[in-house]
C-alpha positions in Angstrom: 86.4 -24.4 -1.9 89.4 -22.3 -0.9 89.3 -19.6 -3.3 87.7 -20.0 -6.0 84.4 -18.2 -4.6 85.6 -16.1 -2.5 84.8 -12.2 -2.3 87.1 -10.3 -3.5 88.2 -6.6 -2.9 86.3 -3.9 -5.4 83.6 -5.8 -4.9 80.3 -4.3 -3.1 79.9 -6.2 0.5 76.8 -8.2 0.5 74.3 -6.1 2.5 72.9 -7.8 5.6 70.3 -6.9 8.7 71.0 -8.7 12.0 70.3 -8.8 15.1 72.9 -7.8 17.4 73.8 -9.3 21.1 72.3 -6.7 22.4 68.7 -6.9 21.0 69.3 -4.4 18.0 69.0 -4.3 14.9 72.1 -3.7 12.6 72.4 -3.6 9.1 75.4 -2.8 6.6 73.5 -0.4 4.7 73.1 2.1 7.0 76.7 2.3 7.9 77.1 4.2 4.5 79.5 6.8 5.2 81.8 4.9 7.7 84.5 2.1 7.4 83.7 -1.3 8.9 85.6 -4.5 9.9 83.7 -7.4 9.9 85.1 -10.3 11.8 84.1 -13.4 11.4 85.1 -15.7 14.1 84.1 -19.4 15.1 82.1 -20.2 17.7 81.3 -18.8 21.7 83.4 -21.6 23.4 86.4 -21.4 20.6 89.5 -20.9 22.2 91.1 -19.3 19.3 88.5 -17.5 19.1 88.7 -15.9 22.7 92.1 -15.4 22.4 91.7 -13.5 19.5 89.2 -11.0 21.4 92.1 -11.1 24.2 94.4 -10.2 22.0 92.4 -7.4 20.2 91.1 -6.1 23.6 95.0 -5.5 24.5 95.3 -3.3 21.3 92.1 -1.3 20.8 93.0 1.8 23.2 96.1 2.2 21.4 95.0 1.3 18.0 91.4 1.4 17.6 89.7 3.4 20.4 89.6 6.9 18.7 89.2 5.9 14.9 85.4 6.3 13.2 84.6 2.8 12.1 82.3 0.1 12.7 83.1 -3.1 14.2 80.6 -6.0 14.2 82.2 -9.6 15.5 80.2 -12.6 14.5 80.0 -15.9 15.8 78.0 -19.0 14.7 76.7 -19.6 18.5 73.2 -18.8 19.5 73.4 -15.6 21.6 72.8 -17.3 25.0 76.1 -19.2 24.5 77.9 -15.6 23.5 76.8 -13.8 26.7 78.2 -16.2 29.0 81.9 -16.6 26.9 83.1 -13.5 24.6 80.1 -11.1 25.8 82.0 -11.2 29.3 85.3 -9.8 27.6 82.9 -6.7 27.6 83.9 -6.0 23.4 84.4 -2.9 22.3 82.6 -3.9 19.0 78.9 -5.0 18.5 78.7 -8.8 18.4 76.4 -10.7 16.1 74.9 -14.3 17.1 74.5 -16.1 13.5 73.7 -19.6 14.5 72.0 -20.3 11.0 75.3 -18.9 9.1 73.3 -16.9 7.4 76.4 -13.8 7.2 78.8 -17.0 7.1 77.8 -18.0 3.4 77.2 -14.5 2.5 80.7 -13.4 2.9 81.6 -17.1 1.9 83.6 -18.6 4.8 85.5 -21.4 4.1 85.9 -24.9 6.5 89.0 -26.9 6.4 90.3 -29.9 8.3 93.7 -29.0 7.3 93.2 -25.8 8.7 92.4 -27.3 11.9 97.1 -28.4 11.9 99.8 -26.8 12.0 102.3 -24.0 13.5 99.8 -21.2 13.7 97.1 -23.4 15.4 99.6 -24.2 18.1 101.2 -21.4 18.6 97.4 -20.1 19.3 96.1 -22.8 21.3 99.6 -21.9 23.7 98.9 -18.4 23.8 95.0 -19.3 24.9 96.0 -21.4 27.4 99.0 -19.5 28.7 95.8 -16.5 29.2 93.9 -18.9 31.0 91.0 -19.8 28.5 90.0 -23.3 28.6 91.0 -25.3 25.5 88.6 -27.9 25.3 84.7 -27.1 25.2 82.0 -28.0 23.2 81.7 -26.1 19.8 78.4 -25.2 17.2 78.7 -25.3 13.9 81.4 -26.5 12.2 85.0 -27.4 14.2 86.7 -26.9 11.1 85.4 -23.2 10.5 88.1 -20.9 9.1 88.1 -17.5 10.4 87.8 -14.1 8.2 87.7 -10.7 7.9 86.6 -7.8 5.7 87.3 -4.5 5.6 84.5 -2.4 4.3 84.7 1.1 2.9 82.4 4.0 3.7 81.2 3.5 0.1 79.9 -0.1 1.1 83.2 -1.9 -1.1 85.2 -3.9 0.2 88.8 -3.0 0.6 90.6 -6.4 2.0 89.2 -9.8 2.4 91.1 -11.8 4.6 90.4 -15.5 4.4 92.4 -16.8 7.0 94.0 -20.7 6.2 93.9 -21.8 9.4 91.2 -22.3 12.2 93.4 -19.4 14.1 94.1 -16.8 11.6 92.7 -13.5 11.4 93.9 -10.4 9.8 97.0 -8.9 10.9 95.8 -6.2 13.0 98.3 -3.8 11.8 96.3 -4.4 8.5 93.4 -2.6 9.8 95.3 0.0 11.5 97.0 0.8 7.8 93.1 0.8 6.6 91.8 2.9 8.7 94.5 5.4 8.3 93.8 5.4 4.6 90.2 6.0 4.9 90.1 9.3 7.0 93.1 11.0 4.5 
């Protein structure tokens, strides 16, 4: 599947109402007017997934923290599995339980067992363990899940979709630093 469906930028991001961890309701369309990076990470007990949040969490004051955008992080783990894992990172961004994959074949995440080898993956499952997350727990949904992420503009198009082609890639975070820039000049 890699590629040849995938959403591409220009396009209008799919519109979508979920519930977030918190109990409320968020929805794409109503974001009209501000940027928005949608991350699409694996599941509550991933520990790529967990150092990913670690690693964003050591960025956001500097690079995030005062920009006007919209981050929602979704996982494919039912919400009682997210408060007890990445919910305890205390985000930043609004996180999104979507244990049916509803938003995950909307946006039109890939899985690969390829994915699941190689440098990257490593050099990610080091970096979790050398932060102390535990590497082996049980997952939901599919193990061979590939990350992604999509930059939204405040006009609801999407400006950079980011299909990672591993199990631990996300987009570069200096990336979304260079989009955000753009979209306040």
């Amino acid at each position: 599947m890699a590629g040849n469906n995938r959403l591409k930028v220009g396009e209008q991001a799919p519109d979508f109402t979920a519930e977030a961890l918190d109990g409320s309701k968020v929805s794409l369309s109503e974001l009209s007017g501000r940027p928005v990076w949608l991350a699409f990470f694996r599941y509550a007990a991933c520990p790529l997934c967990n150092f990913r949040v670690h690693q964003l969490l050591s960025v956001w004051p500097k690079s995030f923290a005062d920009r006007n955008f919209v981050m929602y992080g979704i996982f494919q783990s039912p919400a009682r599995k997210l408060e007890g894992l990445v919910k305890r990172h205390d985000p930043p961004f609004t996180i999104i339980s979507d244990p049916k994959m509803d938003l995950y074949g909307k946006y039109r995440l890939e899985t690969s067992m390829k994915g699941a080898f190689g440098p990257e993956t490593r050099a990610a499952m080091k970096g979790a363990r050398e932060a102390g997350i535990p590497l082996v727990r049980p997952w939901d949904g599919p193990a061979s899940r590939v990350p992604a992420d999509f930059l939204i503009d405040a006009h609801g198009m999407i400006q950079k979709a980011f299909y990672g082609e591993n199990i631990a890639q996300h987009i570069p975070f200096e990336d979304v630093s260079s989009f955000l820039e753009a979209q306040t000049r």
